[in-house]
N, C-alpha and C positions, 0 to 999 in steps of 0.2 A: 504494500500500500504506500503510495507518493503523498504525504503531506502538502499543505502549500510550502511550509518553510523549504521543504525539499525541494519544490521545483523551483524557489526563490534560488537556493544553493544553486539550482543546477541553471538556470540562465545566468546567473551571475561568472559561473566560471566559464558557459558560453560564450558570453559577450567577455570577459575578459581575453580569451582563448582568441579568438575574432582579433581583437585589439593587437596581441602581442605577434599574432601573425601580417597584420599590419604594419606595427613596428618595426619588425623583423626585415618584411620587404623593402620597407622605405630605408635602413640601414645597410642593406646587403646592395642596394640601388649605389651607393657610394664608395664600394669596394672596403668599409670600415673607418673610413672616415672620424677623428676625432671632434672635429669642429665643424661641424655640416654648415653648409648656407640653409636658410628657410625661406624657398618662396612660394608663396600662396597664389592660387591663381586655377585658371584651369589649361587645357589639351585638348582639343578637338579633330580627329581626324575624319576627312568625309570621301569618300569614291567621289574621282572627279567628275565621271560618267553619266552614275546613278544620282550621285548625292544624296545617298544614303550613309547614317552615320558609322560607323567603321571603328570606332573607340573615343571612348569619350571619359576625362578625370579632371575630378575638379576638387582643391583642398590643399593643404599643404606637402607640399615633396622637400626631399634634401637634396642638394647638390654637393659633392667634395669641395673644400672648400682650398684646396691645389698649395698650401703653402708647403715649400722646401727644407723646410725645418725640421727634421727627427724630434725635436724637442717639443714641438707645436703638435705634429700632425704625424706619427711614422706613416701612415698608411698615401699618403698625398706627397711626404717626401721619399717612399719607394717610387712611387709613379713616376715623381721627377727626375729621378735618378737611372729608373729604366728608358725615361726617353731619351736624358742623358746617355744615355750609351748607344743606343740606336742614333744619335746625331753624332756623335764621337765617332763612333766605329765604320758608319759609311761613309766615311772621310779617309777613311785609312785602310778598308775593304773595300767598298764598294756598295751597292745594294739603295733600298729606297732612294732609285733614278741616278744613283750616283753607279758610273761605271766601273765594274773592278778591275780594269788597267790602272785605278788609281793604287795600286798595291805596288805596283812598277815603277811607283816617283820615287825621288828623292822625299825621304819623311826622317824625321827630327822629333825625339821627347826632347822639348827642353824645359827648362828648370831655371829658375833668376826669382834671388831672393834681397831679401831687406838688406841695407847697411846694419853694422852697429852701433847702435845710441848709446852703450855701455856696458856692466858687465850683467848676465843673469847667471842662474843657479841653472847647471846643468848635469846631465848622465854623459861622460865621457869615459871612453875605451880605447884601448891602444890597438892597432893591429891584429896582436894575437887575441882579442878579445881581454885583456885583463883592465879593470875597470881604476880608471885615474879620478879621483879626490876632483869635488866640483871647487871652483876659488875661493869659495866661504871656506872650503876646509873638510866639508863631509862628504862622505858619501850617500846623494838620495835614491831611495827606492824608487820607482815604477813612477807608480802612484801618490808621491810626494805633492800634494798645491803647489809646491816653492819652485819645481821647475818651471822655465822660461819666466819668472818673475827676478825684477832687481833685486843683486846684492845689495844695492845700496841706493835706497830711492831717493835720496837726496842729490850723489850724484849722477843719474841716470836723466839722459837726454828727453823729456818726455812731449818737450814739444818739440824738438826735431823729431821724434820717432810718428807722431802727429800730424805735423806737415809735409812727411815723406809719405804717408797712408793716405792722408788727401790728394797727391798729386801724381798717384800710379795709375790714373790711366791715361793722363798728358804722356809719362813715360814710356807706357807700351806705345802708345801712337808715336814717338819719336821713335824707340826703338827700331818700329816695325818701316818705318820709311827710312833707320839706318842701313838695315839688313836692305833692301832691295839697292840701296848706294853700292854695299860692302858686295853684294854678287856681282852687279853689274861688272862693278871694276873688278874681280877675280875672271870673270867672262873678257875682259878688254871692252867690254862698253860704257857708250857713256850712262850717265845715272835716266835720263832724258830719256834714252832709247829701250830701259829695262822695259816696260811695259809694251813693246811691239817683240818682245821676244820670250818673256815671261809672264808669270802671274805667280803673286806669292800668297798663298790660300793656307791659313791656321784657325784651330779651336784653340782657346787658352779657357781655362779655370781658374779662380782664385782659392786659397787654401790658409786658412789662418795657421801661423804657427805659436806653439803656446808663450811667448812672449809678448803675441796680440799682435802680432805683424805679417804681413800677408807677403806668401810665394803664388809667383806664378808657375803652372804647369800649363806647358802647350807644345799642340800635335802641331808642327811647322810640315808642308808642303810643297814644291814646288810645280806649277801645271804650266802650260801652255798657254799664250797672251786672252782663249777664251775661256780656260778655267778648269774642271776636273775632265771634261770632256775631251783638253787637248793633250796629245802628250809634251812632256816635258822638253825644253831643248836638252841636245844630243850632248853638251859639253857641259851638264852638271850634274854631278855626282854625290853622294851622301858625305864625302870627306872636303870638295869645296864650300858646300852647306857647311857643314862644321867648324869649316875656319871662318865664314861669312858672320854666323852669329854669334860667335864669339866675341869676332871683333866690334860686330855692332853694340853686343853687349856693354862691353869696357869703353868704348868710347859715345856713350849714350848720355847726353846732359840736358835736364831741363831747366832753366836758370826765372828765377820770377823775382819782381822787385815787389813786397807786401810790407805793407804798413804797422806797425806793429809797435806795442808801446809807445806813440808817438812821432816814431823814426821810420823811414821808407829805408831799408835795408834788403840787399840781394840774396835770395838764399838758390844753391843746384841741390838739386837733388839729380841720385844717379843709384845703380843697381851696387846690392853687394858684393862684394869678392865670390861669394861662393854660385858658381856656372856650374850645371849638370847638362851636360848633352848626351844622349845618346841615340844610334840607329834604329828603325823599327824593322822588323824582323816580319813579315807576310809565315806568321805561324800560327796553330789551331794549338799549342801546344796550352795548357793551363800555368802555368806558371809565368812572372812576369817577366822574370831574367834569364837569359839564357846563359852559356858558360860561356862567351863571346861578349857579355858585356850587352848587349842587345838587349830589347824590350819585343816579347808577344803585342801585336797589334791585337788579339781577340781579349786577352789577360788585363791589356793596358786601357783600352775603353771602359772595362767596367772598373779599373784603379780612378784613371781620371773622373769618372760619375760619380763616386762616392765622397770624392773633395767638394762636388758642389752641395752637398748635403749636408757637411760639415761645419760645425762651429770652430771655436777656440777648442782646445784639446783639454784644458784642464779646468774650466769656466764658462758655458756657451755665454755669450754677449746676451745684452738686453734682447724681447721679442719682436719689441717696440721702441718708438722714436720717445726721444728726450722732451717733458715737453719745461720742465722746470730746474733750476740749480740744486732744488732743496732733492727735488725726484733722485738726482743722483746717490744721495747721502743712503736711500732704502734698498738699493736694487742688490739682488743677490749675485754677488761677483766675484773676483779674488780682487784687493785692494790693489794690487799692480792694472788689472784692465779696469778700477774705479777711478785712477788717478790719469789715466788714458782719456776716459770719458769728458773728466772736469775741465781735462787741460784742452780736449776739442771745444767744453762749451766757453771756457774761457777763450781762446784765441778766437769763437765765435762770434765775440763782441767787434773784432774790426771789421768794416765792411769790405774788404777785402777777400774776408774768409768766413762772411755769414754762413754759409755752405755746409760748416763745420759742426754746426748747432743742430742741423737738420739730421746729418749722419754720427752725431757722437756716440750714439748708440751702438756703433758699426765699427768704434775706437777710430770715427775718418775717415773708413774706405767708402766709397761710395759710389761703386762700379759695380756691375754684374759682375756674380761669382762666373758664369757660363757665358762665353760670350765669341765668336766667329766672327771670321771675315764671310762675302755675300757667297763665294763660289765652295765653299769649303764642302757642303755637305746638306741636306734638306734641314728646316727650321724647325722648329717647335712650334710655330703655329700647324704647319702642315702635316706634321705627328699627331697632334691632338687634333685636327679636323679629319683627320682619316680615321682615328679612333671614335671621334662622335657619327661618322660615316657608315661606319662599321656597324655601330648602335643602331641606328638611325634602319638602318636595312633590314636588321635581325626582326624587329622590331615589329616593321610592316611584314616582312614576312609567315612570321606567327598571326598576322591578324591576314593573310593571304592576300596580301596587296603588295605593288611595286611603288619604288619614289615617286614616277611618270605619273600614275596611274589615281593619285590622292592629292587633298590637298590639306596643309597640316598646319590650325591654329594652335597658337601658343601665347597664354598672357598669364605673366607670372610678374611678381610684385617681390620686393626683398621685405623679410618679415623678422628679420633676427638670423641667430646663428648660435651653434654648440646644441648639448644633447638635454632634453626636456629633463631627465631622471638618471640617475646610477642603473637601472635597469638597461635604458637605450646603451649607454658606454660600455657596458660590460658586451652587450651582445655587439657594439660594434668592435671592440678589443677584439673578441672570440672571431669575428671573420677575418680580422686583418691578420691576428695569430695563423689560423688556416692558410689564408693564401700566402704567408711570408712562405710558409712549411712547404706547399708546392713548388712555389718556387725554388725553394733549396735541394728539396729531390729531381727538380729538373734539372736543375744545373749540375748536380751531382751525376743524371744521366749520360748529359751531354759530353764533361769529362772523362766519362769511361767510353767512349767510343774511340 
């Protein structure tokens, strides 16, 4: 015998049951997503033929809400980081329209990092691996906070370490118009005539190092004056690349006259001493190094994607922009990238280097972490619009219709953002857990072939 309380019970865990397969879908819709967008609205799809309705939703949906950050969002900075690799790697394979004769050029890991502003607390080793005393005296563990922070904050450079981070991507742009001076002339041309016989095509990443100062990593190229599509001229080689950038390297100066304290004063900024160059190697092999010194072009795109994902190593930087002097004093940081912060918002006061105020968040850099020349390789819009394409097809074809064939309203409204309850996070946690786990047995597949 059914009471009423009993059938109260039983629609209750109905309509609950209902609800949480709702939820369910509208979270597994964002691939897990920690910070969903919410917009409200509705979806209308109609046969353009008949005009008859064909799928119709109307209420609130999530959308991933795409940020690059592990810290923010892992499941949205995986995503950016797999198409970081699919933009990396058909640059240096070939693949999505990019032709694989690009495997055939001249290709460069190069590596160009910060000057020194002064001394930090480091993990050094000698050759044989035996581990050398950092200059304070100790020896730190791993996972010490005190690596890459000043021995001595008092005397450590922190607004030149500041104004060198504000003005690396003046640098790369001068670099990158050194390099095509330094080939030309290893070619006997003039600097004028590089561009009717070349094209110099690179990905570059930004990668904080735990000192709060940023390297660059970039796949360097060489194509044909129309781009990936052309071959390379016949007279350059992997080893006059390698004297080219070097030399543009070292002899790279951006020189700026800024106002400061009262006094208009010159400051260069120029790259560190320490250059990494190496060959890439057209291998499927999984590992990044070869016994040659070389880098795997398959190994090395998903190395380079994983820097764009990346924070500070021992401190991720704020999430968010600076909007007060006082905000600095609460934020959770190591006091070396807090006194980073202060000294961008302070030098933010001259108008010179307002700029500084906007990105002190960022310890000054204020360039994309991901960032190509136009021929290098297909874009990230074009990633994610083949990916919503994708969608978009799947889509009508479960409701038996073609793109031609419909016509598809859409009026959605931004309503907020993040997850209603602990209930939604947990189940979006639980999808993003699953699909990382696929992924890791795919990739483990792939290896073993």
């Amino acid at each position: 015998m059914i009471t009423e309380h009993d059938g109260s019970s039983l629609a209750t865990r109905i309509t609950r049951h209902l609800n949480m397969s709702h939820v369910r879908d509208r979270v597994t819709a964002t691939g897990g997503c920690l910070q969903p967008v919410h917009l409200s609205g509705y979806r209308v799809v109609t046969d353009r033929a008949t005009g008859r309705t064909l799928d119709h939703h109307a209420g609130t949906v999530y959308a991933p809400c795409g940020n690059r950050r592990e810290s923010v969002c892992p499941a949205c900075s995986d995503r950016y980081a797999a198409d970081a690799f699919h933009l990396i790697r058909a640059g240096m394979t070939g693949g999505k329209t990019i032709p694989e004769t690009v495997a055939d050029k001249p290709r460069l890991f190069v590596t160009l990092t910060a000057p020194s502003f002064g001394a930090v607390h480091g993990r050094r080793t000698t050759r044989t691996g035996r581990r050398i005393p950092c200059g304070c005296g100790e020896n730190h563990h791993e996972a010490d906070p005190r690596v890459g922070t000043a021995i001595d904050p008092e005397a450590y450079d922190y607004r030149g370490a500041v104004l060198w981070q504000g003005h690396t991507g003046d640098l790369w742009h001068r670099f990158t118009i050194r390099l095509r001076r330094e080939i030309a002339r290893a070619a006997g041309l003039k600097a004028s005539e590089f561009a009717d016989h070349a094209r110099l095509s690179y990905a570059k990443v930004a990668e904080y190092q735990k000192r709060g100062l940023i390297h660059f990593h970039a796949v360097i190229r060489l194509d044909g004056p129309e781009g990936a599509h052309d071959p390379a001229p016949a007279w350059v080689d992997n080893m006059l690349m390698e004297h080219a950038v070097r030399a543009a390297a070292e002899t790279t100066r951006v020189s700026r006259e800024l106002l400061l304290d009262g006094e208009t004063t010159e400051h260069v900024f120029t790259w560190g001493q320490q250059i990494d160059i190496r060959p890439i190697r057209p291998a499927h092999a999984a590992q990044i190094e070869g016994d040659d010194g070389e880098i795997s072009d398959r190994a090395l795109a998903g190395y380079i994607a994983k820097y764009a994902t990346k924070g500070t190593s021992t401190s991720e930087v704020p999430d968010r922009p600076i909007r007060s002097e006082r905000a600095i004093e609460h934020l959770d940081v190591l006091p070396h990238h807090r006194r980073m912060i202060a000294t961008a918002w302070e030098l933010g006061a001259s108008e010179d280097l307002a700029f500084l105020r906007k990105w002190a968040h960022m310890l000054g850099f204020r360039g994309h972490f991901l960032t190509k020349s136009q021929r290098y390789s297909v874009t990230f819009t074009t990633l994610r619009g083949d990916r919503r394409t994708h969608q978009h097809v799947a889509t009508l074809e479960a409701l038996g219709a073609t793109p031609d064939g419909v016509i598809v309203v859409n009026h959605w409204n931004y309503t907020g953002n993040g997850h209603n309850n602990p209930e939604e996070r947990e189940i979006a946690e639980a999808i993003y857990e699953g699909k990382r786990q696929q992924r890791k047995e795919k990739l483990a597949k792939e290896n073993q072939r």
